[in-house]
Every structure is written in structure tokens, then in C-alpha cells.
N, C-alpha and C positions, 0 to 999 in steps of 0.2 A: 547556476541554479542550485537548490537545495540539492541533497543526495535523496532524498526519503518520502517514500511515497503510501498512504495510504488507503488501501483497497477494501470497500467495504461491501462483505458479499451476503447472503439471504441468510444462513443458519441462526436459529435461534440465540444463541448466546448473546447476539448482538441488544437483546431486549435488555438483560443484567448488568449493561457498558454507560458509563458518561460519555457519549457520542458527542457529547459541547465540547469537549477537549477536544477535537481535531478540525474546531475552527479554527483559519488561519495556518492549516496544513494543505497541503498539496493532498489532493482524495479523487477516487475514481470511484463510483458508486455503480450497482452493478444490480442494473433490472429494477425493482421496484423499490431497493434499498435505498435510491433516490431519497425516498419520504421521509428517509430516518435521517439524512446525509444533505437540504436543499439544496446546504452551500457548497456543493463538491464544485470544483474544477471540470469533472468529465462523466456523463453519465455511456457503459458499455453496458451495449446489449445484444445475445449472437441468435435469438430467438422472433424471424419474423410477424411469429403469433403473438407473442407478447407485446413487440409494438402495433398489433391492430386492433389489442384490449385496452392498451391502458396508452397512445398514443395523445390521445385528445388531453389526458389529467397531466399528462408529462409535460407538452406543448404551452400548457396553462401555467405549470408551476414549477417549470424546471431554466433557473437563465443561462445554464452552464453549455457546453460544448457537449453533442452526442454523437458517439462514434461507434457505426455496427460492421460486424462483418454479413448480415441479413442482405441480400441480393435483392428478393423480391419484394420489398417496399422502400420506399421513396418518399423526401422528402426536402425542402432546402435547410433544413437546420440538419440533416443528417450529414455527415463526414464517413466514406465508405471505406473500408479496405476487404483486401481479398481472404476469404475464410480457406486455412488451411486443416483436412480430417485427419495426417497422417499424425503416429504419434510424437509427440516433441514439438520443443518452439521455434517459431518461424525465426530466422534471424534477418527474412524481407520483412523492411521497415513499412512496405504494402500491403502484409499477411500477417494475418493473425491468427491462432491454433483456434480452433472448438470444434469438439466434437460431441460431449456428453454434460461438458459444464462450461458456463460462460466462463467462471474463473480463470480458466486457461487463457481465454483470449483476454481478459485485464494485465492477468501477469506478462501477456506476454506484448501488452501496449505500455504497460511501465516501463520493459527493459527498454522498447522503441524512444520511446521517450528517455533516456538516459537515467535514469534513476537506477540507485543502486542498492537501494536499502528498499525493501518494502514489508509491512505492516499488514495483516492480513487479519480484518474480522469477520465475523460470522463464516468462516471456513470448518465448520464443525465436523462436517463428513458424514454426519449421523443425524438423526431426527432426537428430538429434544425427549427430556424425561415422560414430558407431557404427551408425546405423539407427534409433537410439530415441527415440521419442516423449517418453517420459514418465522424470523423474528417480524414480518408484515403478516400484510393480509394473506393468505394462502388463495393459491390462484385457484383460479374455477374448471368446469371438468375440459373446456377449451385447450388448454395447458397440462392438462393431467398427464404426467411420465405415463406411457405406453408399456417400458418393461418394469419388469420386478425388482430387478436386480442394478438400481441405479448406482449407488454406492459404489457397488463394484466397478462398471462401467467407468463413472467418474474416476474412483483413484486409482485405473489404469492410466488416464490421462495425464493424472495430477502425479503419478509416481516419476512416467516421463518427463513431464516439465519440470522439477524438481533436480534430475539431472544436469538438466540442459544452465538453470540457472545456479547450480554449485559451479558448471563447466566455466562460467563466464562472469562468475565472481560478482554473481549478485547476492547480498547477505536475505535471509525472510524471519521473520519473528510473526508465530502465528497468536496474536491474542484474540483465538477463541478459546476461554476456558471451557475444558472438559471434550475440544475435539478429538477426534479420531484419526487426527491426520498428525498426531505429535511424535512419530517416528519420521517424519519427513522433516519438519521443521518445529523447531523450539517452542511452546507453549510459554505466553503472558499475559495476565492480565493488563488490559490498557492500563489502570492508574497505577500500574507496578510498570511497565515501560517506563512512565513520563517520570515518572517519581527517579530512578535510574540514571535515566537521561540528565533530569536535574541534578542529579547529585556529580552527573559527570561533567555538567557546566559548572558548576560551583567550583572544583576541583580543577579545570583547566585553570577557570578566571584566576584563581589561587597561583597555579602556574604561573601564570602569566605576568602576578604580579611581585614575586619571587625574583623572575627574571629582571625584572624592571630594576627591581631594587638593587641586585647582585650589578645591573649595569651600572646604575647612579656609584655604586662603593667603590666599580671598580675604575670610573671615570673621574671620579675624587683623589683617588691615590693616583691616577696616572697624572693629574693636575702638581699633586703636591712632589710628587718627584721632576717637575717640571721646573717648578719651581728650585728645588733643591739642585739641578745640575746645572743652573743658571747663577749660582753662586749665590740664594735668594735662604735665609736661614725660616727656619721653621717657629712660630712663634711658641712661648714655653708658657 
């Protein structure tokens, strides 16, 4: 399977992205980000109340796989695992971390899912120039954070899982431009990743075909001294 996985989480930055580019990627979409992501692979969600606001729109227009760690609702398209609050990532491929941010539990169903490289947008950490939370609709007071101090909360979590996957040799590139989380993980713009990536496929295939030829020259010369130790003279 590929190594590389793209995780697309709520923070506004994700509005300012060519989100078309990670069609025909591997994508985990995360809460209502769905809407921006149809064609993800997996939609996670670790917020009960969220699937009993927006369950019916998702059910309509989502074909992908949805996997929560949510106990108290139920469903047949739902795929469960067991939610773990401590901090750090589960390495039970049946649990998954959340406590304060669903991200946790994406990252840490990527690692499940063997992926080693992950891709990380709308991981902002911070609410937008404008005041906004979220590059969607902003939820209603249903869903409203209860404390103040969510950020914090969050990147206590995020600071632990970030160890857990340096420990285990998972690479992260966070392109949300302008987060708050870029002492944890490297800061990119998506069209500066792909752009990168391209030029690092350009450069293999280049490789590759370097080799090819260094074999063809050096299969020619081993031809003509075949010929020469066979008593066969070399034409002039």
C-alpha cells in the first residue's frame, strides 16, 4: 500500500488549499470536513453529539467508511473502536486516543492502518485571522466547547502524540499554513508539498534511467570482450 496518508482536520486554513489535489490520495476526513474531502477513504469522528446533528447529511452524502470511537450511538455503517483518554497513542490497533481533539484519534488510526507518512490539514491550533474556528460551517451552540481554554487542552494532547509518533517512525508535514502547531511538526503549503514530491519523482525516474543505461554500456562491453576472448577480432 502507499506509505502516505492524508488527514483533513476543521481549522480554517483549509479554506485558502486546492483540496482537488488530494484526489486519488488516500484521506481520512475528520468531522464535518467530510464536505470539503466527499471522496475521502474514511470519515473519523470521536464526538457523539456531532453524529446526532449532522448524522442524517453524512448518511446521504458520504460513501466512504466511518469509524468512531463514540460508544453511545449506533449505527450499521459505523465501524467502532475503543476510545482511549490517557495521554499518548494507543498502539491497540482496537483504541484510539481522544480526549480534547478528534485529531488525535485520526493520527492515531493512520498509524493503525500502517501508514507512515501523514499529511496533516487544517491542524491550525488556533482560530483564524477572522475569528473562525473552523474552514466549514461552525457548529451550533449544541456542540459549543464548554471550557475556554481549548487550545491548550488540545495541544497537551497533540504534544503527546507527536512523541509517541517520532518514537515509531512515523514522518508528519503539517500543511496548514500559518498554524500554531509548527514547533511540533514542519509547516507546508499543500501546492509546495506536491510540487516537491514532483520534483522528487522527476529526479528518481531520472535515476532510474541513468541506471538503465550505465547497465545497457556495461552489458555491451561485457558482450564485446566476449567476443574478443573467443578469438572473435573487433571490427575497425
Amino acid at each position: 500500500m502507499d506509505r502516505r496518508v492524508f488527514i483533513v482536520a476543521g481549522g480554517p486554513s483549509v479554506a485558502g488549499q486546492d483540496i482537488d489535489r488530494l484526489k486519488g490520495q488516500h484521506v481520512i476526513a475528520i468531522n464535518s470536513s467530510w464536505q470539503r474531502v466527499p471522496f475521502a477513504e474514511i470519515l473519523f469522528f470521536g464526538d457523539d453529539r456531532w453524529w446526532r446533528e449532522y448524522s442524517e447529511a453524512v448518511l446521504a452524502g458520504f460513501a466512504g467508511r466511518i469509524v468512531t470511537c463514540a460508544q453511545a450511538v449506533h449505527h450499521p455503517r459505523l465501524e467502532k473502536l475503543r476510545r482511549r483518554t490517557l495521554p499518548g497513542l494507543s498502539d491497540d490497533k482496537g483504541e484510539v486516543m481522544v480526549r480534547r481533539s478528534s485529531l488525535t484519534g485520526a493520527l492515531n488510526l493512520g498509524v493503525h492502518m500502517g501508514f507512515r507518512e501523514i499529511v496533516l490539514l487544517g491542524a491550525d491550533g488556533q482560530s483564524g485571522a477572522d475569528g473562525r474556528i473552523h474552514h466549514h460551517e461552525e457548529y451550533g451552540p449544541r456542540l459549543a466547547t464548554s471550557h475556554s481554554n481549548q487550545w491548550d487542552e488540545q495541544r497537551k494532547d497533540l504534544d503527546a502524540a507527536a512523541i509517541d509518533l517520532k518514537r515509531w517512525g512515523v514522518s508528519v508535514i503539517n500543511a496548514s499554513p500559518g498554524s500554531a502547531l509548527a514547533d511540533l511538526w514542519p509547516v507546508m503549503a499543500l501546492d509546495d508539498l506536491f510540487e516537491k514530491q514532483e520534483d522528487q519523482d522527476e529526479q528518481c525516474a531520472d535515476g532510474k534511467m541513468l541506471q538503465r543505461m550505465d547497465a545497457a554500456v556495461h552489458s555491451g562491453a561485457g558482450a564485446v570482450r566476449g567476443r574478443v576472448s573467443d578469438g572473435q577480432s573487433i571490427p575497425g
